[in-house]
Steps between C-alpha positions, in 0.01 A plus 500: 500500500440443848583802759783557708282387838355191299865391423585560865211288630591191283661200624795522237836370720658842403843347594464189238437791240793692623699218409375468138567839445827529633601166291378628188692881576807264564500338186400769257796704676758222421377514114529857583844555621609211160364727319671826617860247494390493112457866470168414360305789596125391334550154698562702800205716498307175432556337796520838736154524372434159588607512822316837610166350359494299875491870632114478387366260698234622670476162782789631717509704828679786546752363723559176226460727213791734648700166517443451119585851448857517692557195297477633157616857618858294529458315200449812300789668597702243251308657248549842606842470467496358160303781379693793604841356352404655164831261315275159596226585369564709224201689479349849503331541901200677273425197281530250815250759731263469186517101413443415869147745473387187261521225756179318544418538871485835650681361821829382339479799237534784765742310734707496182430836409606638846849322448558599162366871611772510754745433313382728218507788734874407608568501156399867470351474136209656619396759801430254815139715615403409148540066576400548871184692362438221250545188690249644791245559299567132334469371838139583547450192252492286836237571690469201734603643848751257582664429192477894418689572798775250438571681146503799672688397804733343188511864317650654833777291497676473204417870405594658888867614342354572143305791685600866364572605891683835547879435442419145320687467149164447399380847530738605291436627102101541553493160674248628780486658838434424823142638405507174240586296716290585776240478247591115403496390923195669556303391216637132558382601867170589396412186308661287741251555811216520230598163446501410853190661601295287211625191696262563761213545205630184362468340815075401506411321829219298390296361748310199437167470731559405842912497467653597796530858577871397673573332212452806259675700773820290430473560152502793506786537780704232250476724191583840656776311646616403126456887421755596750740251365496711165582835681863510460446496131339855515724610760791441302367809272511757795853328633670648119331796516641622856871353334500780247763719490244799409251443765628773722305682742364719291359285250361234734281776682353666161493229205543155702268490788206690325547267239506196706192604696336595226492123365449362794199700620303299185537180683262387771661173583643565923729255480703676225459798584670409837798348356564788275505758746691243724750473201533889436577552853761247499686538172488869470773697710427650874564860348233426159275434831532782728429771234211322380328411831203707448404359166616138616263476800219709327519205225515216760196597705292637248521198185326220700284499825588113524819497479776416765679778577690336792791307294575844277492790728724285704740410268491924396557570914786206527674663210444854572659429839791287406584764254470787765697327756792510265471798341292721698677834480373486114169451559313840271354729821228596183371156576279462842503172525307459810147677357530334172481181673272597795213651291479162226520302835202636610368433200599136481376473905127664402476270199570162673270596779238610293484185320475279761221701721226498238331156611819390756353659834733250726833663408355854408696804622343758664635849379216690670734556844574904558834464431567208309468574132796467315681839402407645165755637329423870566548420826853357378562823320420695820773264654780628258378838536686735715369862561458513104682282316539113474740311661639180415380248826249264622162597673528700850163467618163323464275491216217721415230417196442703214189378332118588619426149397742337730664313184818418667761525255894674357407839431183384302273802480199406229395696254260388194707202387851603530701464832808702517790350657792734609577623167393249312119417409351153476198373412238450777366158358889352558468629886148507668452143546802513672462744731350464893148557504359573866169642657557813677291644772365745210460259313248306787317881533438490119383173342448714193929561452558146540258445257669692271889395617369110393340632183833712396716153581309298275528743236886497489508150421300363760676489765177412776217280394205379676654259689752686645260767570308279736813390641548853582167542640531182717782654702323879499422502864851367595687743778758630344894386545337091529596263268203320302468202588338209390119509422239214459566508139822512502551217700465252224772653343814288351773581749714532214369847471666581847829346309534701210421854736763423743773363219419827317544737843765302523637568189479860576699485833783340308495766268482815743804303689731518191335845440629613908796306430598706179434819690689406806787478280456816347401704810778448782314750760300312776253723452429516185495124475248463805230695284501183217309306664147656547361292195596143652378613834166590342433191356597303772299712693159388339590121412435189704835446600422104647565356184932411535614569150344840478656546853863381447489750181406786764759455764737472207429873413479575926826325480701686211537843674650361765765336306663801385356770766501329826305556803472869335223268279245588748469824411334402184158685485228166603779305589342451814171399409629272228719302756129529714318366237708129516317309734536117469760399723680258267531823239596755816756305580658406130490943430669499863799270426477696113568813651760362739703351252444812285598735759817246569584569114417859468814740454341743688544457867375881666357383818201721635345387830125542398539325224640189646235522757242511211678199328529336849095503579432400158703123482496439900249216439738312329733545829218364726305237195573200709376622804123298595305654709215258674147590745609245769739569697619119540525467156743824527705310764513163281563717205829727631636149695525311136618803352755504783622134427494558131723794553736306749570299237513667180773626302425842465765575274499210269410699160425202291232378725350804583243731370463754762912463576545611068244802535701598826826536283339735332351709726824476648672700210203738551535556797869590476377745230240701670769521819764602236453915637786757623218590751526339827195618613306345225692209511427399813111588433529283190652196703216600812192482268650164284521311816130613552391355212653136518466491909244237495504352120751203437766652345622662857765243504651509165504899519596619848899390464485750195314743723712459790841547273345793372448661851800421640684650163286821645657479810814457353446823278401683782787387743726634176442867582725506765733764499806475324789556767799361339403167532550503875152413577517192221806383697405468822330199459764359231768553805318200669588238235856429396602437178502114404785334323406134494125467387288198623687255284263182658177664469545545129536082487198283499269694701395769212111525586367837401843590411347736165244666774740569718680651194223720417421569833806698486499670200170636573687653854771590326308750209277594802790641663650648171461894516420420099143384603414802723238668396477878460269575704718815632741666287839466605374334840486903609534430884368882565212429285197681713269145411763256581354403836164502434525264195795304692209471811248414254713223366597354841117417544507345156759288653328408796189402337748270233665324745135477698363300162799314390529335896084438529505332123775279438355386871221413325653302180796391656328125551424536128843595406737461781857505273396827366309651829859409685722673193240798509555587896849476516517734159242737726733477778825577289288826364360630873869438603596733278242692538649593840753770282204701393344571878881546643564783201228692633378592845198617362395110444353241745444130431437284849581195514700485223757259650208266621377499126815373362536231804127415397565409112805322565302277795196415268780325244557299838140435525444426129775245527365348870142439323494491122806377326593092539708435241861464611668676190252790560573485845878561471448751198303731747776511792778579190211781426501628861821451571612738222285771571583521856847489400527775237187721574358518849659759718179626662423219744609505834777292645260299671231461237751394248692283753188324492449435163823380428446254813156355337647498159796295604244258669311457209837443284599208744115341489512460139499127402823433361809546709637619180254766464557621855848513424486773221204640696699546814772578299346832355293571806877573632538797280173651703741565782824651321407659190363823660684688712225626724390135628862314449535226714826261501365257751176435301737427151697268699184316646384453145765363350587256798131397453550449103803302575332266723193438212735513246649176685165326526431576122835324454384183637194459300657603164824524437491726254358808741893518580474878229372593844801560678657647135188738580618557887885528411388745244273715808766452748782645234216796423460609888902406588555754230247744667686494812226333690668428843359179545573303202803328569785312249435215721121443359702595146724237542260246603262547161870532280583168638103356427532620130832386456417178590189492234720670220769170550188241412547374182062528505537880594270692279638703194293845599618431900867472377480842268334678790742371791796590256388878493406553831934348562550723246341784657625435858903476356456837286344665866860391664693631279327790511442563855586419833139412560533178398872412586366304820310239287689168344433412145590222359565681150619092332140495358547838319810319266 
């Protein structure tokens, strides 16, 4: 018979057999299911048997042959029914599980005798352990690998409910126990992955001479994939076993884990091994696991020096800490988590180093630093320990060895050929090869001990040979702390060597990540958690860190702690020279923007000053990565003129186009978080030493409006802590402004530009001046408070300097960004304006100049407008903009200074190039002049509106439809008759009544102009009838009926 691999290799069209089988299976199960409509029990069994003899083919793949299997499995279930309705068939289940032993063909015999056994057991005429026992040991008749583990994969499933399981009806009357039927899954187990594992020994690669080594390579890769195909069907074992109601705690830690690592210690085959433990750490609970972590990872690192370790010990961490997170107030204090872990780690990181330095100088760590061996687990112990007993916690401090021979290991002190372990004691053979060996200076000083350390390794199971000892010798005279590097030999080297090292160190970053993960959760001090990470920070220490996959998996693990501890991350013992140790730019920058976003994310917001300074040095070259710096100084000049044009006419805040404008957002939201302090002192550092580091980098202009909001919220804060005196100092600037009835109906029309700024522009002053946001920076604002005028002097300089940098750097940007630069002044000169309450409060306080500040961030608007902005609707948005702070804020300026505003403001509201623009401009630029009380001027609202009458009449003629314009100017002259300005007269009242009325009689009059003429009518009859005010102006009230 040819072998499993000679069957795989043959050009057989596996599908065309498929077919045959499945048509023959179809028609033996319609004779099949006649005969069971007959209640002909002999023809039944006949063609049953029939059918299952396609189960022996021995041409199919695993993947077709599972095909064929799930076919019949469905079929058989006809049959299955038949036999356990005991009226059909009329026969004793005894004499049917005997006549089906006689079928020819072992296949088709124990198929049958698994169905009849199932039902026999139902049929409780004998104990079930007793037919369980009996067809197992009838199943080692197959003992072809894949057709073995079909029958057995076939056992599990029509006897899983026929199991004697604690509380099962089975168990009942001397049926069994959960000991029986632990006994049945494990011994089904057992034979299963024997099975599996003689696959690969079926599986003969024969070479012919000269074949292709790639093509015996695929082979190879081609059958091991068919092996993993078959994996479920052992799996399927383990899967029952963790569903019985008896496996509780207590018997999965002494009778089913022993048991189950007892079989699989006596295979050698990786791959199986892997998916076992994979498979016990998934289908077993997360409390099974916790109380048998020392025996678990004792078992996983000690059964197989090649095998993967990656895929289970991360599946155990995922589970462990998903189960923690949700239940972490049960989690056994008997249990130490942390050192159980820690100590195997180091384990697992020795072995996978170890293997790869023997003959791999290029990626070969160095170990031999002062300072850099990895803890051994006494010095963990010395960690817990307090002044004399142990206490349950990571590591404290650095590491100190414990062997004379240097053998850096977990608690691994030698002695003969037994290695003790904590409490427990495991054999020396299972651990030296995987264990650090490295030269010590004694060891240089006496070539005799090394002698003797090399001849003691290859005695426990040869751990050094003579190649590796030349290796060794090779890099003798290396300095210590340098990584080996290449040698003449070694330069003919595969680089696929180089591969497999840095996938396996990766490997082992991805597991010490869910390791610090797991522990993070546990441990909710900063401190605590900031001593998990001296293992990563070793390794990364001594690796080449240029490769970018074993880089990305460091600044992952740089990146965790700051996720859930914040800028407090720092801290972290070698944080600083693990951040140090990331050099390439392209990687700085990607573990800058990590820890951003982390930091952004993070839960815990302390601020501390030094640490944001720390975080700020280490990602400033991302602020400045743009910036070019050339030898000739023309080529400087060229440079910074086609960066000028570039930035003329970019949009800087366009986030779809733009890189550097999406990494600004962010570091916008980090910014606001490491300014988010009670403390204005170190808030205003914070804001001082964050400006230094963007100054000259090209992100100045995306971040300084965020800056300057900040600042001015400072100011803000600071102006807050005026004393409370009943409100009378609040007032005495509200006195100026009186209280509006009829809001600016027009300028709520078509003109709407910025409206939602202007909204939020507002909001943001309105909190600002909310005693909600003060901060308490003296309790109770105690005005006798002995430091109040030293910290209140100390904070007028912070003010100074603010307004200082907000005036010289929107200056600079306001070309770049002239909308924003123009919003930005007149919110700095609504905030110095107020800022005015602070120095009156207290004669202790001087601030020069104060009123020529203010007149200086309302005139650069002026000059922002003059030069930058060209755009018409941006034109008139600005003088609403101005126009509205002057009115409602501004009580500072001089009558001069702000008689001259309002003059250039109207003069820019009649230049703009619609006459309907400079309407509504002039319009509101007539509120500059009444609104506050301090600068009221009736002459100047009467000029204005006499001007808006006479555009409003050349709009007229060029579009009929500007006629809303004198709606608009009835409306105004209505608003400032009401006010009882002197010089608004019913005459000019009259005169736009009669224009209106005249437009509301056109049979083309527009629907919106009608509805708004009717309620001002409306408005102007209820005023008569209410007052006298009004009793001198004629209505014609017809249009109200």
């Amino acid at each position: 018979m040819q072998s499993y691999r000679d069957q795989a290799n043959t050009t057989l069209d596996q599908k065309k057999f498929l077919d045959e089988c499945i048509f023959i299976v179809k028609e033996q199960s319609f004779y099949m299911k006649q005969a069971l409509e007959n209640g002909s029990l002999r023809d039944t069994l006949k063609h049953a048997s029939n059918m299952l003899c396609e189960l022996r083919t021995s041409q199919l793949s695993p993947k077709y042959y599972y095909e064929l299997y799930m076919l019949i499995f469905n079929e058989l279930q006809h049959l299955d029914t038949f036999i356990s309705d005991k009226k059909k068939h009329k026969k004793r289940f005894i004499d049917i599980y005997e006549s089906v032993q006689h079928a020819g063909n072992i296949i088709p015999r124990l198929y049958l005798l698994i169905i009849v056994g199932r039902n026999y057991i139902k049929n409780k005429d004998i104990k079930a352990k007793y037919i369980l026992k009996d067809m197992t040991e009838l199943c080692k008749g197959i003992q072809h690998p894949l057709r073995g583990l079909f029958l057995r994969y076939f056992l599990i499933q029509m006897c899983k409910d026929r199991i004697p399981d604690t509380g099962s009806e089975y168990e009942e009357a001397g049926g069994g126990n959960i000991d029986d039927a632990f006994e049945f899954l494990l011994s089904n187990f057992y034979e299963s992955i024997k099975l599996w594992n003689r696959m690969s020994d079926k599986v003969l690669i024969k070479s012919a001479p000269g074949q292709d080594e790639q093509v015996i390579r695929n082979n190879r890769n081609k059958v091991l994939r068919e092996k993993m195909d078959v994996k479920m069907l052992v799996g399927s074992n383990l899967v029952r076993m963790s569903q019985l109601e008896g496996m509780t705690r207590q018997y999965y830690i002494e009778k089913c884990l022993p048991k189950l690592l007892q079989n699989l210690s006596t295979i050698n085959d990786s791959l199986i091994q892997q998916y076992i433990f994979e498979s016990i750490v998934q289908v077993f609970s997360d409390e099974c696991h916790i109380y048998t972590l020392d025996i678990l990872l004792n078992a996983i690192l000690k059964i197989n020096s090649s095998l993967d370790f990656k895929g289970i010990l991360i599946t155990l961490l995922k589970r462990l800490r998903s189960f923690i997170e949700s239940n972490k107030y049960e989690v056994p204090k008997e249990v130490d988590i942390f050192s159980l872990f820690y100590e195997h780690l180091v384990l697992y990181v020795n072995r996978t180093l170890d293997s790869y330095e023997r003959g791999k100088g290029s990626y070969s760590l160095a170990f031999q630093q002062e300072g850099q061996k990895f803890p051994t687990r006494d010095t963990v112990v010395e960690y817990y320990k307090g002044d004399e007993e142990k206490k349950r916690g990571p590591p404290t401090s650095g590491t100190t060895t414990t062997s004379t021979t240097n053998v850096v290991t977990t608690n691994v002190v030698t002695t003969n050929s037994v290695t003790t372990m904590g409490t427990q004691q495991i054999n020396a053979n299972d651990l030296v090869p995987n264990c650090k060996i490295v030269k010590s200076a004694d060891a240089k000083s006496h070539p005799g001990e090394e002698k003797r350390m090399m001849k003691e390794a290859s005695y426990y199971g040869g751990a050094t040979h003579q190649g590796s000892s030349n290796k060794t010798a090779n890099y003798a005279n290396l300095p210590r702390g340098t990584h080996r590097r290449y040698s003449n030999e070694e330069n003919n080297q595969p680089n696929n060597e180089d591969d497999e090292f840095v996938e396996s160190v990766v490997k082992m970053l991805q597991v010490i990540y869910e390791f610090i993960f797991l522990c993070i959760r546990i441990y909710d001090d900063a401190i605590t958690v900031s001593k998990l990470f001296e293992l990563p920070y070793t390794i990364a220490s001594n690796v080449n860190l240029n490769n970018d996959v074993l880089c990305e998996q460091i600044i992952s693990i740089i990146v965790l702690p700051f996720n859930y501890l914040g800028l407090s991350a720092l801290n972290g013992k070698n944080m600083q020279a693990l951040l140090s140790s990331i050099t390439s730019q392209k990687h700085k920058k990607k573990l800058s923007l990590d820890i951003i976003d982390a930091i952004i994310e993070c839960k815990n917001k302390a601020i501390v000053y030094k640490d944001v300074e720390e975080i700020l040095n280490y990602i400033s070259p991302i602020f400045n990565e743009d910036v070019k710096r050339k030898t000739d100084p023309a080529d400087d000049m060229h440079q910074r003129d086609c960066h000028q044009r570039e930035v003329q006419e970019a949009d800087f805040f366009n986030l779809e186009n733009s890189t550097i404008t999406y990494a600004a957002k962010k570091m916008c939201k980090f910014f606001h978080i490491i300014t988010n302090t009670n403390d204005i002192d170190e808030r205003y550092n914070i804001c001082m030493l964050f400006y230094k580091h963007i100054e000259n980098g090209p992100y100045l202009v995306h971040l300084l409006p965020t800056i300057v909001f900040t600042m001015l919220d400072l100011v803000t804060i600071i102006t807050n802590m005026v004393p409370n005196t009943g409100g009378k100092t609040q007032s005495r600037n509200d006195d100026l402004f009186e209280k509006k009835e009829h809001p600016d109906e027009e300028l709520t029309g078509e003109h709407t530009h910025d409206e939602n700024t202007y909204d939020e522009l507002n909001r943001l002053r309105n909190n600002h001046g909310d005693s909600t946001t003060r901060m308490d920076v003296f309790p109770g604002d105690n005005p006798e408070d002995p430091y109040l005028e030293e910290k209140l002097k100390q904070y007028n300089i912070y003010v100074k300097n603010i307004l200082k940098f907000i005036h010289t750097n929107l200056l600079c940007v306001s070309s770049q960004i002239p909308m924003l630069a123009l919003k930005l002044f007149l919110y700095s000169a609504i905030v110095v304006n107020n800022y005015d309450r602070l120095v009156q409060a207290y004669d202790f306080l001087s601030f020069e100049n104060l009123e020529a500040i203010c007149y200086e961030f309302i005139t650069q608007p002026l000059i922002i407008y003059e030069e930058d902005i060209n755009i018409s609707s941006q034109q008139y948005s600005c003088i609403i903009w101005i126009t509205g702070i002057l009115c409602s804020h501004i009580t500072l300026l001089q009558n001069e200074n702000y008689e001259n505003i309002a003059l250039k403001l109207t003069q820019h509201a009649n230049k703009l190039l619609k006459k309907k623009d400079q309407c509504l401009g002039i319009l509101a630029c007539s509120h500059i002049y009444w609104e506050n009380n301090k600068y009221r001027n009736s002459a100047k609202v009467l000029e204005c509106l006499q001007k808006c009458i006479k555009n409003a009449e050349i709009a007229v003629q060029s579009n009929n439809d500007n006629v809303v314009l004198f709606l608009f100017l009835l409306q105004k002259y209505v608003y400032y008759y009401e006010a009882e300005n002197i010089e608004v007269t019913e005459d000019s009242i009259h005169y736009l009544l009669h224009i209106c009325q005249e437009e509301y009689s056109r049979d083309s009059c527009d629907a919106n102009f009608k509805k708004e003429f009717l309620q001002t009518v409306q408005y102007i009859h209820d005023k008569k009838k209410s007052s006298n005010a009004f009793a001198k102006i004629g209505l014609d009230v017809s249009v109200l009926r």
